[in-house]
N, C-alpha and C positions, 0 to 999 in steps of 0.2 A: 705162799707167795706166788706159787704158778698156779694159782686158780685167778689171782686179784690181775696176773700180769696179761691174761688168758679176756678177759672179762674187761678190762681195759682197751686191749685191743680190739674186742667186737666193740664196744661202744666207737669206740674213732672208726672202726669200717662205715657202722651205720651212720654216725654223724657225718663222713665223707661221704655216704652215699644220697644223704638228701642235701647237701652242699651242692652237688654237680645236678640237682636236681633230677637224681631218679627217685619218684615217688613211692617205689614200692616198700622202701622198708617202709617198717611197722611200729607202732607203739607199744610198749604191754598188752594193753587195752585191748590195741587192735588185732594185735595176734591171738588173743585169747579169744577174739570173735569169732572163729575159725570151727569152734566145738560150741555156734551157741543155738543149735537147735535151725539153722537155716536148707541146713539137708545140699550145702554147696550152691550159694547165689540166691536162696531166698526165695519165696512163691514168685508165680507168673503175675507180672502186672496185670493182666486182666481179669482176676478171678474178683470175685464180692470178699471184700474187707469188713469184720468186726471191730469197733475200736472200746477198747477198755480206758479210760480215761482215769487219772488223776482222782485221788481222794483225799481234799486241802481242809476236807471237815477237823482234823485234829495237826493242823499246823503246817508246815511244808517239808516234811519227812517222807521218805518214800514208802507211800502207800496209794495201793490200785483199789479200785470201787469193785463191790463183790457184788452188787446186781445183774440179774442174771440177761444176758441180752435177747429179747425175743425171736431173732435170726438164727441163733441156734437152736430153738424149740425142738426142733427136730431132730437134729444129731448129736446131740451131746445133751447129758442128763445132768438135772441143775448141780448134785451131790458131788461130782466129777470137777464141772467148773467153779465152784464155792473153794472144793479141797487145793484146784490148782491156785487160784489167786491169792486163797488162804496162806499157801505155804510160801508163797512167791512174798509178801507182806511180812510174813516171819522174816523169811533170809532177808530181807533190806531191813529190816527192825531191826537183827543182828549184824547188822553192816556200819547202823548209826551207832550201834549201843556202845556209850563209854564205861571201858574198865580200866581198872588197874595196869594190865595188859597192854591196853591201847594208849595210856598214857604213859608207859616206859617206853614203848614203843616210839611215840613222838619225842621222847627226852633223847632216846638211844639214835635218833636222827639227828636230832638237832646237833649233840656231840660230836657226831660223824660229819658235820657238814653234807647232811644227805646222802652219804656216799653209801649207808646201811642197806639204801633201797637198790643198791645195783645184787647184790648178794640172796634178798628176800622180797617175801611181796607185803606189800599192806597188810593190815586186817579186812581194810576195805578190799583190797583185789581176789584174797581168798575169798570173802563173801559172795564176788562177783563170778568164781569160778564154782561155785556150788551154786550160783543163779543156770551159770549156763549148763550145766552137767542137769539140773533136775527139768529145765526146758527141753535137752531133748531126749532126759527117760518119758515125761511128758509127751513127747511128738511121737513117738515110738509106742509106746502102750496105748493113749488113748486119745488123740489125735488123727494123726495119720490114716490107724486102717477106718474111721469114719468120713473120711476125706477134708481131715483142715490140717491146717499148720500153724503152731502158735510160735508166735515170731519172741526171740528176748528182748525184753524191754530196753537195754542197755543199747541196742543195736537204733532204739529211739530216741536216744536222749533221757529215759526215765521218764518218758511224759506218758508215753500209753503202751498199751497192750494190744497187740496187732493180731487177729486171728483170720488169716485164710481160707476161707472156703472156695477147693482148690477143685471143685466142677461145677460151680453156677459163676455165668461170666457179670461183671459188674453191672452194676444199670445204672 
């Protein structure tokens, strides 16, 4: 009872806090942005951007194009960038996939009047936190010491994939 009463009361703080219009609280979402690989405010504007684009070949599921961008030729080896978008296509492939799981899950909501999601997260927002967690073992291993930064998709809307080349400035 004192965790529900605990848990009630930060909701009405944050719901009173964007009331009086301070925009800083946060969504789930947005505070989960926090660990997504942007290394604190994201690359400099003016470095050369890669963009990974959208792959609508098999429907409108979240899936990134695995060709290899010719920009990178140099710094990053095709094997490396195949394995990251590869994996990054798994976990939103597991983000979409419906199970049994995921359908009690919607029932066990529905029951609650929603109230199940103040206590737990989605299947979808775990999926999102294992996007952001292997973005920035990614940006750490084998990113970074070649000089990019691969931005999470989430942080784009799920439309692309942002790769940073963070010492040649834009043209």
């Amino acid at each position: 009872m004192n965790k529900i009463l605990h848990l009630a009361r930060k909701m009405f703080t944050i719901n009173k806090s964007i009331v009086k219009g301070n925009h800083t609280a946060l969504t789930p979402l947005e505070d989960m942005s926090g660990a997504r690989g942007q290394g604190g405010g994201g690359p400099p504007q003016n470095c050369l951007k890669v963009f990974i684009q959208r792959d609508y070949s098999e429907g409108t599921m979240v899936k990134f194009q695995t060709r290899f961008p010719s920009e990178l030729g140099d710094r990053l080896d095709r094997q490396s960038f195949e394995y990251t978008i590869n994996q990054l296509n798994n976990y939103f492939a597991e983000a979409e996939r419906a199970s049994c799981s995921t359908y009690c899950e919607g029932c066990l909501a529905c029951l609650t009047a929603y109230l199940i999601y103040i206590c737990t997260d989605t299947h979808y927002e775990k999926c999102l936190r294992k996007v952001a967690k292997f973005v920035n073992e990614q940006n750490d291993r084998v990113y970074r010491p070649r000089g990019l930064l691969l931005t999470d998709p989430t942080t784009r809307g799920l439309r692309l994939i942002e790769i940073s080349v963070l010492d040649r400035p834009a043209s």
